[in-house]
C-alpha positions in Angstrom: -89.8 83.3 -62.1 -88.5 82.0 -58.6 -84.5 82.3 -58.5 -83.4 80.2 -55.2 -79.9 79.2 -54.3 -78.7 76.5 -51.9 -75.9 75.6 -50.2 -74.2 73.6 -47.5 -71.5 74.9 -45.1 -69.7 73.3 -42.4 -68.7 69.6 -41.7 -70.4 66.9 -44.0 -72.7 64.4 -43.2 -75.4 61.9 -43.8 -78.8 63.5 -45.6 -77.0 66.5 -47.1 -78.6 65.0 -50.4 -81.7 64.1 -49.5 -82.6 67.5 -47.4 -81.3 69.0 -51.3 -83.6 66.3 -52.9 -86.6 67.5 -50.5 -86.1 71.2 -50.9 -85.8 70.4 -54.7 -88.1 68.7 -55.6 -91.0 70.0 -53.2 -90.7 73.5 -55.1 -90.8 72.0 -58.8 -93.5 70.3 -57.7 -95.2 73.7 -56.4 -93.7 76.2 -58.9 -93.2 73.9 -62.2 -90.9 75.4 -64.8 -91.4 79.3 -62.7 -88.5 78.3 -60.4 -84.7 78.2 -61.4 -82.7 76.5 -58.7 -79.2 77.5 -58.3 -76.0 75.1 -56.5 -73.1 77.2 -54.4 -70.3 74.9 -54.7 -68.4 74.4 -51.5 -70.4 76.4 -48.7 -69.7 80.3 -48.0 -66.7 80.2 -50.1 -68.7 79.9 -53.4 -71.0 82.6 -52.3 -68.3 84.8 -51.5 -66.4 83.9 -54.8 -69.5 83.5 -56.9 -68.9 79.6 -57.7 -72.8 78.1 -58.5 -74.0 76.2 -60.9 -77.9 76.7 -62.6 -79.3 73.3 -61.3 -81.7 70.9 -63.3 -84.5 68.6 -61.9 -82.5 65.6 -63.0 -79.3 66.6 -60.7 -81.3 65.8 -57.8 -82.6 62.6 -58.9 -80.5 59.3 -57.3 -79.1 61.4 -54.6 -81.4 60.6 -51.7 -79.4 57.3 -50.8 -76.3 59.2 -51.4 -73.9 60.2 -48.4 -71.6 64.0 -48.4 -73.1 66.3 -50.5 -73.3 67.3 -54.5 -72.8 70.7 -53.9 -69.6 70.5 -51.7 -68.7 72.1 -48.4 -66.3 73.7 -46.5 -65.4 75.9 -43.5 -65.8 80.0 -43.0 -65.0 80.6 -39.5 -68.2 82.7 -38.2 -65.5 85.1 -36.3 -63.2 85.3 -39.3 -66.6 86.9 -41.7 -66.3 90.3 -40.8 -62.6 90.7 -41.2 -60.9 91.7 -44.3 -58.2 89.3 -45.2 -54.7 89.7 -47.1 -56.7 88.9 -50.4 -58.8 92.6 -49.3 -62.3 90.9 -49.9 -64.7 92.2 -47.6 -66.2 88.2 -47.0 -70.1 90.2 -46.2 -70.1 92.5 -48.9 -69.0 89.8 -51.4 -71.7 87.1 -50.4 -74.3 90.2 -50.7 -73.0 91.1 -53.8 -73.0 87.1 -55.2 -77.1 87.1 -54.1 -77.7 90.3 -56.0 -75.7 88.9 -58.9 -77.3 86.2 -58.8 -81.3 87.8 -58.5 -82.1 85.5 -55.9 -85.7 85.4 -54.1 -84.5 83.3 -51.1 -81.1 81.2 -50.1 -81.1 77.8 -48.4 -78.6 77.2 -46.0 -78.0 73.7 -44.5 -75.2 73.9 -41.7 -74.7 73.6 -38.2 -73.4 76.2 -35.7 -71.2 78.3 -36.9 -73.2 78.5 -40.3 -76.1 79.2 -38.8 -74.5 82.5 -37.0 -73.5 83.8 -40.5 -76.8 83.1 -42.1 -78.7 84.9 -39.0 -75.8 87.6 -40.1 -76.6 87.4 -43.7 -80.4 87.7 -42.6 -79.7 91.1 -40.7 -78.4 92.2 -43.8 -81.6 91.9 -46.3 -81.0 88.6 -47.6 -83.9 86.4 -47.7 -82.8 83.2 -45.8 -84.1 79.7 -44.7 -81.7 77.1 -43.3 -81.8 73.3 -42.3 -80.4 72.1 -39.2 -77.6 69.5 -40.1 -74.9 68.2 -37.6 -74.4 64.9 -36.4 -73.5 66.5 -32.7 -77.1 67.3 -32.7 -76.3 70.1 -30.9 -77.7 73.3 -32.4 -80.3 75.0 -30.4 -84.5 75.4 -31.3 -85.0 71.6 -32.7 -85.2 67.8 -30.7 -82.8 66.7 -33.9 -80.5 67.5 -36.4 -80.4 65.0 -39.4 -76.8 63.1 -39.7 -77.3 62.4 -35.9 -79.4 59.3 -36.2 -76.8 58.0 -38.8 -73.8 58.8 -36.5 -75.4 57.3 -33.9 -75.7 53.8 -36.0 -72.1 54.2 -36.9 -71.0 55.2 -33.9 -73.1 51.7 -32.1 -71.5 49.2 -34.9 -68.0 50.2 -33.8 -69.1 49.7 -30.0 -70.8 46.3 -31.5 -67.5 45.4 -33.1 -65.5 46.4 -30.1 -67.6 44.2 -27.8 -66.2 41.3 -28.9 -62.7 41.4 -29.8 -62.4 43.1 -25.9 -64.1 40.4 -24.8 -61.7 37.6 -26.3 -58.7 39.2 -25.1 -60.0 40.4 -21.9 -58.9 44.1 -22.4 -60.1 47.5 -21.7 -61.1 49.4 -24.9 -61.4 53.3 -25.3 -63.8 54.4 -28.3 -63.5 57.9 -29.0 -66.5 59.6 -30.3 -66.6 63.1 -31.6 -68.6 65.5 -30.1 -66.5 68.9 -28.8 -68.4 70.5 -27.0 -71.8 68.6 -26.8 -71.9 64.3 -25.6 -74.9 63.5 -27.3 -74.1 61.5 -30.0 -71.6 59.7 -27.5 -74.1 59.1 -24.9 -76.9 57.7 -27.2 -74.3 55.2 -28.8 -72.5 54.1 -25.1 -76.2 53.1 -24.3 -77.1 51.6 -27.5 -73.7 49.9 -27.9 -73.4 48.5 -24.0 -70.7 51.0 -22.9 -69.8 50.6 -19.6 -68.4 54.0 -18.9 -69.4 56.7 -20.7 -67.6 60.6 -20.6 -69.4 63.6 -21.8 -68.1 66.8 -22.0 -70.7 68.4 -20.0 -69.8 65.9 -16.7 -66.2 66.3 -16.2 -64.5 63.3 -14.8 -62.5 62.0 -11.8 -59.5 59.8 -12.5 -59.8 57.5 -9.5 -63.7 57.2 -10.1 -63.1 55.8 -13.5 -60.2 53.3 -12.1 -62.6 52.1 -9.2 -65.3 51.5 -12.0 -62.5 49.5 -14.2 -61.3 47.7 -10.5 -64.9 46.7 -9.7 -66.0 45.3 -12.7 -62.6 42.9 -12.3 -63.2 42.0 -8.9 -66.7 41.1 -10.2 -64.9 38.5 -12.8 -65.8 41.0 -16.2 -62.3 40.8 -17.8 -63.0 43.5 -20.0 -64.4 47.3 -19.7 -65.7 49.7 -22.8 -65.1 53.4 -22.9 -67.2 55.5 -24.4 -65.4 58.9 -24.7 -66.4 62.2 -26.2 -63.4 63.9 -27.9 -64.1 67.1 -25.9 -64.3 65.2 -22.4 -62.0 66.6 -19.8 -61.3 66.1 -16.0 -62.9 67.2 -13.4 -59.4 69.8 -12.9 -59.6 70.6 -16.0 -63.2 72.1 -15.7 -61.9 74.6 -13.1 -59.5 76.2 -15.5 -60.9 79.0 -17.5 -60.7 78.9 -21.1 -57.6 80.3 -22.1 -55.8 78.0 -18.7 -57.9 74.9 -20.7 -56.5 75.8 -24.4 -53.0 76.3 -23.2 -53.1 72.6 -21.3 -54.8 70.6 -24.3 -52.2 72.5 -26.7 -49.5 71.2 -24.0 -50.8 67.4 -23.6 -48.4 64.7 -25.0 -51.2 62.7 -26.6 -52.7 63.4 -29.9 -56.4 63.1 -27.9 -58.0 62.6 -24.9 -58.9 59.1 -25.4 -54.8 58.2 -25.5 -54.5 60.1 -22.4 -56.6 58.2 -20.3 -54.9 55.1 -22.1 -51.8 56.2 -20.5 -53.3 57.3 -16.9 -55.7 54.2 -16.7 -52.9 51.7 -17.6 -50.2 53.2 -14.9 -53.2 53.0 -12.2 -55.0 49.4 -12.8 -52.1 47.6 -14.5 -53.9 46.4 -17.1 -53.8 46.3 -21.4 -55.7 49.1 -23.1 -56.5 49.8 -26.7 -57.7 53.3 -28.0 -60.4 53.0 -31.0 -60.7 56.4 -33.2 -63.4 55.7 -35.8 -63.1 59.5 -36.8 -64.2 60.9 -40.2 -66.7 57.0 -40.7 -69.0 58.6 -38.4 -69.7 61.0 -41.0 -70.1 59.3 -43.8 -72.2 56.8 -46.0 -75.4 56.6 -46.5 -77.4 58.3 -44.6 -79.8 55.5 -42.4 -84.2 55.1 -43.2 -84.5 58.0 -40.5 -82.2 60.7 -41.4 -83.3 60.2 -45.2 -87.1 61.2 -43.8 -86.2 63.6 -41.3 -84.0 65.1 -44.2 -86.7 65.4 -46.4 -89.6 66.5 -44.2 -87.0 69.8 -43.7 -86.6 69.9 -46.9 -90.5 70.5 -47.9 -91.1 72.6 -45.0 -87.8 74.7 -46.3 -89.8 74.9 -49.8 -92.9 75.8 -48.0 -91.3 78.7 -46.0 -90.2 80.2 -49.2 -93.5 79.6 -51.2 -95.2 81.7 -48.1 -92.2 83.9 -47.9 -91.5 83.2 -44.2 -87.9 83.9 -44.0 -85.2 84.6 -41.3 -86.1 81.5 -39.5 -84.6 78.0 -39.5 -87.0 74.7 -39.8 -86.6 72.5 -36.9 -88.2 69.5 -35.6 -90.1 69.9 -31.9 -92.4 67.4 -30.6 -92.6 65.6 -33.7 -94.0 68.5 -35.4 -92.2 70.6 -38.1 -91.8 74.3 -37.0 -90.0 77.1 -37.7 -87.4 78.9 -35.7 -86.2 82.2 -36.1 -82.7 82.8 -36.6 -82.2 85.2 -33.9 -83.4 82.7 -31.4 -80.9 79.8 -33.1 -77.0 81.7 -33.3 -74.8 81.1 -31.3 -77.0 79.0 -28.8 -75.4 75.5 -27.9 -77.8 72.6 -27.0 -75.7 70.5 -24.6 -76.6 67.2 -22.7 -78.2 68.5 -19.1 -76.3 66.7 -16.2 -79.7 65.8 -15.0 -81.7 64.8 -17.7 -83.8 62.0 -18.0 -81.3 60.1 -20.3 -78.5 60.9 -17.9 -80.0 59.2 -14.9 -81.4 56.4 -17.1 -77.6 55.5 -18.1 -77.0 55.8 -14.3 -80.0 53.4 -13.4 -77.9 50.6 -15.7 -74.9 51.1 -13.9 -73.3 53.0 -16.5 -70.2 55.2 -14.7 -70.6 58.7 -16.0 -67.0 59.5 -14.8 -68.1 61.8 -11.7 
């Protein structure tokens, strides 16, 4: 009998359920009744705690449509793992001692960043893992895509789509904050796809006056409004010359809840003219996951299932060059894939006139 446990850690996001659905179903359909799946309820918490659930082939049924995830989520700082907390649990010990509890032959781990740096942690320490690469920064290191980006992406395009044209009736500048910290991905894709005229990334730090002699331009040209596309982790061009505790210390010192009502500010005081912030936030997570992200979600969910019937553990399944492939963890934690400065997609932006802010 086949004993596997799943869970999913980190922020939500569209195709949690149907990467489930994939891993689910692809090993019933390989092991029949000789596999027992198991749920952990809300991430590395319910490992640690020993919260799961025995699953059943009909719990995964319905689902693949469905946005968030059945299992739950939440967040276990990677650097927080190792240290023993006012409650004395020893967070590695207890997750070890949850698997052997629980007699499993493998654990599937859907996460981003930070939960892939504790499973290549849990890996090191004898546990039999295979993880799925979910974010919708598409930023984690070893595959083209993530699943949830596509989806964001969508989301992320309607709002610009929506933007469009009440900026255009009243003739105003618009800021659309996008999240993406430390990686501009998923705010680059959707500034092309949704018409942005200037787009900030995190990885090109911006210039103030290049960004008002953009905005000037395009009024001397007769446009009457201007789009923002802005990354929530964008910063200026100053600010990239500060190291990292100088950069912490001046975002936990800025007057604005974010960097998009910053520039609001600054931009107004140097063109003069009305601006509106847009924070779509938490919606670029959420609903249904879009035709792509429920495919991509399943195809990592077989080859998940195909890694454990093979036994091919330690690695994470990731997408490259269209092909399925696995990754091992070693090569994946705590790498950061971030937009290069002078990629292709970059200087195609550039070649529409897009102003990158530098």
């Amino acid at each position: 009998m086949k004993r596997i446990g799943m869970l999913t850690s980190g922020g939500d996001c569209q195709g949690l359920n149907a990467a489930l659905r994939g891993v689910a179903k692809a090993l019933y359909e390989e092991f029949g009744k000789d596999v027992e799946i198991y749920g952990i309820h809300d991430g590395y918490r319910g490992l640690i705690e020993g919260d799961y659930q025995k699953m059943a082939p009909e719990n995964f049924s319905g689902i693949l449509t469905h946005g968030g995830t059945i299992l739950g989520t939440s967040r276990q700082p990677f650097k927080l793992m190792r240290v023993i907390g006012e409650n004395n649990v020893d967070k590695v010990a207890a997750m070890k001692a949850t698997y052997a509890k629980m007699k499993l032959d493998a654990l599937v781990i859907l996460g981003g960043n930070g939960t892939h740096k504790t499973a290549n942690l849990l890996s090191g320490e004898g546990l039999n893992v295979v993880t799925l690469p979910k974010t919708i920064d598409n930023d984690l290191w070893g595959t083209d895509v993530t699943f949830g980006y596509q989806s964001a992406i969508d989301i992320a395009t309607y709002v610009l789509d929506c933007i469009h044209t009440t900026a255009t009736s009243h003739g105003r500048i618009f800021i659309v904050e996008l999240m993406g910290h430390k990686a501009g991905w998923l705010t680059l894709e959707a500034g092309i796809a949704g018409g942005a005229d200037i787009i900030l990334i995190p990885e090109i730090p911006y210039k103030l006056d290049k960004i008002v002699s953009t905005l000037n331009r395009r009024g001397k040209q007769g446009k009457e409004f201007s789009i923002l596309a802005v990354a929530e982790g964008a910063l200026s061009y100053e600010e990239s010359k500060l190291s990292k505790k100088e950069f912490k210390q001046a975002r936990a010192n800025m007057a604005e809840p974010s960097i998009a009502y910053r520039l609001a500010n600054e931009l107004g005081k140097k063109t003069g003219q009305e601006i509106r912030v847009a924070v779509p936030g938490h919606f670029q997570r959420g609903g249904s996951p879009c035709a792509f992200d429920r495919v991509i979600s399943t195809r990592f969910g077989t080859e998940a299932a195909r890694l454990i019937k093979e036994k091919k553990f330690g690695h994470m399944v990731a997408l490259q060059n269209g092909k399925m492939v696995d990754v091992p963890l070693s090569e994946v934690a705590g790498k950061l894939k971030t937009v290069p400065p002078e990629s292709e997609i970059v200087r195609s932006a550039r070649d529409l006139g897009i102003c990158m802010g530098d």
